[in-house]
C-alpha positions as CSV (number, residue, x, y, z in Angstrom):
1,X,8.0,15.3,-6.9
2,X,6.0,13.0,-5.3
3,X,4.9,9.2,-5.3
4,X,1.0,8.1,-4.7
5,X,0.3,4.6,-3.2
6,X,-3.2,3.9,-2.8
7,X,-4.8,0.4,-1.6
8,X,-8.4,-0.4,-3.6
9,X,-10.6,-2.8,-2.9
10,X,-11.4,-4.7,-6.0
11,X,-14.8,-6.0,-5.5
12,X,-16.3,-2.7,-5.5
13,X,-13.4,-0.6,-7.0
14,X,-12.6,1.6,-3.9
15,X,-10.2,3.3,-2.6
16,X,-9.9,2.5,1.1
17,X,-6.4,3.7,2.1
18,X,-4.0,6.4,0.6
19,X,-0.4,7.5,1.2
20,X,1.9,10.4,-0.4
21,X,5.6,9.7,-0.6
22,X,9.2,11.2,-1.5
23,X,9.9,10.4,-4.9
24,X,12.5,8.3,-3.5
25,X,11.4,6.7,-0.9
26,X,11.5,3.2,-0.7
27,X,8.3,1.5,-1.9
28,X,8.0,-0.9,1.4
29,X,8.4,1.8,3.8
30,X,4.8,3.4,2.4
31,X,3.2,-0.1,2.4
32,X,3.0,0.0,6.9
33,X,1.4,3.5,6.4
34,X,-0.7,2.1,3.5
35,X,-2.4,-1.0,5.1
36,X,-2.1,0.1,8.8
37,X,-6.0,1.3,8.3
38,X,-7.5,-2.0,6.8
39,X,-5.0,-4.5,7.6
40,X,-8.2,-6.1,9.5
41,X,-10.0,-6.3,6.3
42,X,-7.4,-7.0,3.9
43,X,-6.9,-10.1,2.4
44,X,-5.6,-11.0,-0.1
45,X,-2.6,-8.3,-0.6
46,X,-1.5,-7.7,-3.8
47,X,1.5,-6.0,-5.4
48,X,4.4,-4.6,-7.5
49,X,7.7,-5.6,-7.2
50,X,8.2,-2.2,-5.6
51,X,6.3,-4.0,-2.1
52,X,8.0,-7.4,-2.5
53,X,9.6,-8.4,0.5
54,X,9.4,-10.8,3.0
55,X,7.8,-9.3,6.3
56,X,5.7,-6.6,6.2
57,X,4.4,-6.0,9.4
């Protein structure tokens, strides 16, 4: 089975960036690949504890 991660922009309720997983992979490993595309644009980042650490990137 797989895991989605997808990153939406909330003013207008978009998806701008989508990743597929291994059901058990670790949540912060699929958060690079996830904001790599729109890390420009992105701010602020928000998450579930699955994305909680300290550095990201």
């Amino acid at each position: 089975m797989d895991k989605d991660h997808a990153a939406i922009d909330m003013d207008r309720m978009n998806v701008v960036s989508f990743t597929v997983g291994k059901e058990f992979s670790r949540d912060t490993k699929e958060f690079r690949k996830l904001l790599y595309p729109v890390v420009d644009r992105a701010s602020p980042v928000y998450g579930d504890g699955g994305y909680d650490r300290r550095e990201k990137f």
